[in-house]
C-alpha positions as MATLAB code, in Angstrom:
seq = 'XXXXXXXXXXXXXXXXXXXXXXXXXXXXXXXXXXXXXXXXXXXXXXXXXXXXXXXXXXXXXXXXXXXXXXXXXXXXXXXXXXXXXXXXXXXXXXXXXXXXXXXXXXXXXXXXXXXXXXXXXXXXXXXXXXXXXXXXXXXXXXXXXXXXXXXXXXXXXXXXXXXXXXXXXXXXXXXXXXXXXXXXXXXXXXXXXXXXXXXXXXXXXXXXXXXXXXXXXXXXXXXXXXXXXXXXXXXXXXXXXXXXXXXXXXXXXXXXXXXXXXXXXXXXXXXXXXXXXXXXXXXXXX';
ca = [
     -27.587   15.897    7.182;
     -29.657   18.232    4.527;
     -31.824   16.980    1.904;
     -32.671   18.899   -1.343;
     -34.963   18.119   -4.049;
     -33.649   21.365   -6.511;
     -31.132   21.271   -8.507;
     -30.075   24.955   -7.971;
     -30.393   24.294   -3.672;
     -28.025   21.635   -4.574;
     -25.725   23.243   -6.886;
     -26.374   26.507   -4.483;
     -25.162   24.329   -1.137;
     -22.235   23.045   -3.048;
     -21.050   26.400   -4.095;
     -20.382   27.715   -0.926;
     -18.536   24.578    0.610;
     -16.232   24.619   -2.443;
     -15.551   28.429   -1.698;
     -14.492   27.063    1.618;
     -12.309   24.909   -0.104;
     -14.073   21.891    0.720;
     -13.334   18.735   -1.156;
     -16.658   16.835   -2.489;
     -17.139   13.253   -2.774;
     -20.539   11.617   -4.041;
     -22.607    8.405   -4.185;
     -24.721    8.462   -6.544;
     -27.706    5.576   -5.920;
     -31.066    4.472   -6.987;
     -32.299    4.044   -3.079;
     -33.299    1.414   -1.062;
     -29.986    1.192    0.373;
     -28.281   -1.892    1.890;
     -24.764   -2.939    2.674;
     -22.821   -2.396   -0.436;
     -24.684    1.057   -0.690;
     -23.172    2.308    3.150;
     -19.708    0.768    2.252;
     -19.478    3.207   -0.284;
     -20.574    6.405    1.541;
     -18.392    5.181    4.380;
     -15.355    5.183    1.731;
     -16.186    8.291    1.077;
     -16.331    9.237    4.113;
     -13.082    7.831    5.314;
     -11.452    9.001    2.240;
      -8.605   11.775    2.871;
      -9.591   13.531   -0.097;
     -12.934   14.309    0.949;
     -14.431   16.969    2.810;
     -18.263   16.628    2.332;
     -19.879   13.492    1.622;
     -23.126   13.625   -1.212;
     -25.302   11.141   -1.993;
     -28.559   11.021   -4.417;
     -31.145    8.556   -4.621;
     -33.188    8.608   -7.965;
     -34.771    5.855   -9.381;
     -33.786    6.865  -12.849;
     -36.346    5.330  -15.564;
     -34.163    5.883  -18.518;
     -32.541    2.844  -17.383;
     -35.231    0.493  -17.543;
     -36.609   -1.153  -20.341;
     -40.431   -1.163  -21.030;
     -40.833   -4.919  -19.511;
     -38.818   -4.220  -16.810;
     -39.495   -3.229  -13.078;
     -39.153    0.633  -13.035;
     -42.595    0.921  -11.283;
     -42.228   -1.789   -8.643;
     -38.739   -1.204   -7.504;
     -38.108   -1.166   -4.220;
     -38.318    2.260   -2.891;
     -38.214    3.602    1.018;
     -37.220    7.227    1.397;
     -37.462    7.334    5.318;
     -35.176    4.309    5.708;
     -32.793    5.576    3.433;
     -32.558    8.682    4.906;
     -31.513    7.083    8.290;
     -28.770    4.975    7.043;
     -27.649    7.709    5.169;
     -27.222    9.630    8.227;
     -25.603    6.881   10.207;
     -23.172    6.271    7.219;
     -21.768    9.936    7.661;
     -23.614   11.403    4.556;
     -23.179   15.298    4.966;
     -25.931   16.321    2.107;
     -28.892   13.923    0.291;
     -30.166   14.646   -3.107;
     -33.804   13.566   -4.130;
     -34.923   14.680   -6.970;
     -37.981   14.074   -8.220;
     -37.818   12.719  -12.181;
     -39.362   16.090  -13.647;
     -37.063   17.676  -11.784;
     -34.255   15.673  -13.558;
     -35.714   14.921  -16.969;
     -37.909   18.278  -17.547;
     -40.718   18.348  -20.708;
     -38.692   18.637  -23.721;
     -35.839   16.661  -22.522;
     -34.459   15.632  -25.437;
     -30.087   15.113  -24.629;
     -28.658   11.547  -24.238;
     -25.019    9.993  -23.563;
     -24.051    6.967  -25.246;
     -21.012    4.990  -24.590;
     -20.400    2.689  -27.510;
     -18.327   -0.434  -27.790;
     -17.976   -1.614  -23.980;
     -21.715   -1.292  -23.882;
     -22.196   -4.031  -26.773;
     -21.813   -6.882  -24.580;
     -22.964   -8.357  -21.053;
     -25.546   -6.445  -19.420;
     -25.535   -4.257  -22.745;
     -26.278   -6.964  -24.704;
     -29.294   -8.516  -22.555;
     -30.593   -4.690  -21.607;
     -30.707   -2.458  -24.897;
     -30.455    1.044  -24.080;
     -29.612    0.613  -20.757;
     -26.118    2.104  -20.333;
     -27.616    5.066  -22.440;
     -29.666    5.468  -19.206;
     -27.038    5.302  -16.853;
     -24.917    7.317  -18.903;
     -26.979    9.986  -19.118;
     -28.130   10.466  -15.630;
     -24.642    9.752  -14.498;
     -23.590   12.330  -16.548;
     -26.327   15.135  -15.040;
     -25.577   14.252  -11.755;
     -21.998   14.704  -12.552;
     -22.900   18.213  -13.758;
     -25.042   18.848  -10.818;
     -23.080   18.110   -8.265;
     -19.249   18.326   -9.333;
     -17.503   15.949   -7.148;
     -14.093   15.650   -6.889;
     -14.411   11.642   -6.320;
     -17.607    9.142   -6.744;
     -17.551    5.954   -5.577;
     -19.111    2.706   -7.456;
     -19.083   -1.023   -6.303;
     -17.191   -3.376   -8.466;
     -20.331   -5.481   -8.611;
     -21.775   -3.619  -11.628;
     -18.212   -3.752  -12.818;
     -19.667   -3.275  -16.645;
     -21.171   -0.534  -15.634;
     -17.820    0.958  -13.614;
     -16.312    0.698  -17.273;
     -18.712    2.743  -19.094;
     -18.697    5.592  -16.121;
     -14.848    5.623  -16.694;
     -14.861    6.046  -20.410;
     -17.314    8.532  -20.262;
     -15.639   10.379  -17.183;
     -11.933   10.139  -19.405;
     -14.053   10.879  -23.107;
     -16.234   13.723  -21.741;
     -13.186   15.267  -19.705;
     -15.060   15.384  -16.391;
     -12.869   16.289  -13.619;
     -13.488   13.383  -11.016;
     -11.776   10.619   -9.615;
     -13.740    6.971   -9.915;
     -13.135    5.023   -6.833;
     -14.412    1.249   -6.879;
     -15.227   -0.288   -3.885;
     -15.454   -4.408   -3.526;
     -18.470   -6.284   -4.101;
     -19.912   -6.587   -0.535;
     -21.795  -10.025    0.326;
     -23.566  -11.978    2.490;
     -22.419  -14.961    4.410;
     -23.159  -17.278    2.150;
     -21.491  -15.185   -1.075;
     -25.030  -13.877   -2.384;
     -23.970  -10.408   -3.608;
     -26.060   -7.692   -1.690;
     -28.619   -5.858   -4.260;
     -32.036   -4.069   -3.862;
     -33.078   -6.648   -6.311;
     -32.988   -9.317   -3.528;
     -35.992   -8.597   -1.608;
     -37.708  -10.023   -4.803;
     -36.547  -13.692   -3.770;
     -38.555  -16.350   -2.298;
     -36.744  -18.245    0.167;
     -36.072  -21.193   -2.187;
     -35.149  -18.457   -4.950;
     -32.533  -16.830   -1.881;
     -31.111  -20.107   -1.660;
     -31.159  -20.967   -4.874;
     -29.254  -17.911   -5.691;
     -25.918  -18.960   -4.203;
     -25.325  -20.793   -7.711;
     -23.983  -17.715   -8.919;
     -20.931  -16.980   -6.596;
     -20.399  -20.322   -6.036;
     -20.161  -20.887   -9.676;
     -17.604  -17.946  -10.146;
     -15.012  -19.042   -6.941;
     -15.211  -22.791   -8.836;
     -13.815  -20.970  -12.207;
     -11.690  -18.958  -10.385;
     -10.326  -21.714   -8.947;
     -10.002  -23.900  -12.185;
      -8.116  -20.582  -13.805;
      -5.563  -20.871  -10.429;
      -5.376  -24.311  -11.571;
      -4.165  -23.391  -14.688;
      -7.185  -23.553  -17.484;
      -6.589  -20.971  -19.731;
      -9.230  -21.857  -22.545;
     -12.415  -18.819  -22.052;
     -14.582  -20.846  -24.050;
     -14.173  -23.957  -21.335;
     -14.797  -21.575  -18.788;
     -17.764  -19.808  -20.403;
     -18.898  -23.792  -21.036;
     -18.598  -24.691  -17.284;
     -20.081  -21.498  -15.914;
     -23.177  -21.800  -17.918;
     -23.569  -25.513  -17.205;
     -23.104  -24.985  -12.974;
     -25.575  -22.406  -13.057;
     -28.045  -24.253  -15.577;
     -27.795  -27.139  -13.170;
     -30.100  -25.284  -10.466;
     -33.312  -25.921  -11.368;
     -34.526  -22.231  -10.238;
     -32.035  -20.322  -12.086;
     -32.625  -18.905  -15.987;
     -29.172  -18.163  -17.354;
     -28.737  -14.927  -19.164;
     -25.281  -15.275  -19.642;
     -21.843  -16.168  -18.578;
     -19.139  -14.367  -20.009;
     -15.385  -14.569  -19.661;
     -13.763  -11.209  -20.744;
     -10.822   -9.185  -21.001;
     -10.338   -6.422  -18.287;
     -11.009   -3.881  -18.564;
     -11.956   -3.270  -22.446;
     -14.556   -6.331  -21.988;
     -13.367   -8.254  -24.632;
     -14.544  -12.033  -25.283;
     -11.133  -13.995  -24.736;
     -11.232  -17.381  -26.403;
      -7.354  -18.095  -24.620;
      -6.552  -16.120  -21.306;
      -3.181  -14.462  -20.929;
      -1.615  -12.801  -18.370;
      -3.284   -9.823  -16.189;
      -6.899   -9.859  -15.292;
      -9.918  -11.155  -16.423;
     -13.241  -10.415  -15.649;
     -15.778  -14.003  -14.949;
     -19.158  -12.480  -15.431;
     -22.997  -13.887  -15.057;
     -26.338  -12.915  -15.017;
     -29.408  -14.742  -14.259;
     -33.134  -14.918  -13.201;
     -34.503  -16.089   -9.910;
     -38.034  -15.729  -10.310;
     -38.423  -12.248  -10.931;
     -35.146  -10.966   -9.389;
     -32.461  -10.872  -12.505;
     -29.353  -10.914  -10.371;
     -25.440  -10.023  -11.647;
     -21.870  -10.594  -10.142;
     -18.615  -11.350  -11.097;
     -15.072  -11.863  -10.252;
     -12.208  -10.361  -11.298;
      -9.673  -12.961  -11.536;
      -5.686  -12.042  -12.001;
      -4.103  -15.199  -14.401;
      -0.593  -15.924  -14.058;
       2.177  -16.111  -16.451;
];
């Protein structure tokens, strides 16, 4: 595995596998890997369509607000580095953030519309953040396919309709969220949690599988289900609701009746410090 820091030893490395004809696929992270982090590079590893397997790690600050925990999240380069190698990574980019955002960076990406709601809602600016660095990164390293976990499934959305409005020539590949036993979606974010707050967590997936299951069942009012997920998860004591959303898939609409096709159960909450997402994507029946 190599590791750059450049831009133009990345863009330089990259040039000469795609004159071999070499296929690129890319991962693009924010570090302190875990599970759902190597289940990605191992999709793009196994993938057919891919002959050299990227990954960056950049803790990208345009995505933060100014209360939020830019400065204290989690960061170890030397562990990632080994998991990156034992996931099959072929190349790791590091910049460092003058490297990515210069002096006199002054060019932004905004995705409007999907962005007004969820995560958008609660994190102003945010997807202008991931947007843009998405977007360099994009430009930097030109894969043919990148790979994101369904987990940040708001965020999958605004990648898309930035990859299909901005005519970027790569294939988004969404991987499943990956969990622990218990349902507690892996995240960087969970290191945070106290024990209590770790067990205390489980509210959220085990909120989402109960909705699932009352959609199976045949509920089809969104406000009833937006009603019940907010009241199972602001029945734990330890958990601060930030929302619960039931929306269309995948133009993350607010449904007030659910019809046919998928729809997306989505939450967000706090654990102490650790503000935690998941979701389901649930298919409803004619």
């Amino acid at each position: 595995m190599e590791l750059f820091e450049r831009i133009a030893a990345m863009r330089a490395y990259l040039a000469e596998a795609r004159a071999r004809g070499e296929r690129i696929g890319f991962v693009p992270t924010m570090g302190f890997l875990h599970k759902g982090h190597l289940a990605l590079i191992r999709s793009a590893r196994e993938d057919d369509e891919v002959d050299r397997v990227v990954v960056s790690i950049f803790v990208n600050p345009l995505q933060f607000g100014p209360r939020e925990d830019y400065r204290d999240y989690p960061r170890n380069l030397e562990r990632d580095k080994k998991l990156c190698l034992s996931g099959g990574t072929d190349a790791l980019f590091v910049p460092a953030v003058e490297e990515m955002y210069p002096e006199g960076f002054a060019t932004h990406v905004e995705v409007t519309g999907v962005t007004d709601i969820l995560c958008g809602r609660s994190r102003p600016g945010h997807f202008r953040g991931v947007a843009t660095v998405v977007a360099k990164l994009f430009n930097i390293v030109q894969p043919d396919s990148a790979y994101f976990g369904i987990k940040d499934a708001q965020q999958v959305v605004v990648i898309r309709r930035m990859v299909e409005d901005l005519d970027f020539p790569v294939k988004i590949k969404v991987h499943p969220t990956v969990r622990e036993e218990d349902g507690l979606a892996v995240s960087s974010r969970n290191i945070y949690l106290s024990a209590e707050e770790r067990r205390a967590a489980t509210v959220l997936y085990r909120s989402l599988k109960r909705a699932e299951e009352l959609v199976v069942q045949g509920e089809r009012n969104g406000l009833r289900l937006k009603r019940f997920l907010e009241d199972a998860i602001g029945a734990e004591p330890l958990a601060r609701l930030d929302y619960a959303e039931v929306v269309s898939w995948p133009d993350l609409k607010p449904l007030n009746e659910l019809r046919p096709g998928q729809v997306l159960l989505a939450v967000a909450a706090y654990f102490g410090r650790a503000r935690l997402i998941d979701n389901l994507l649930v298919e409803v029946k004619a």
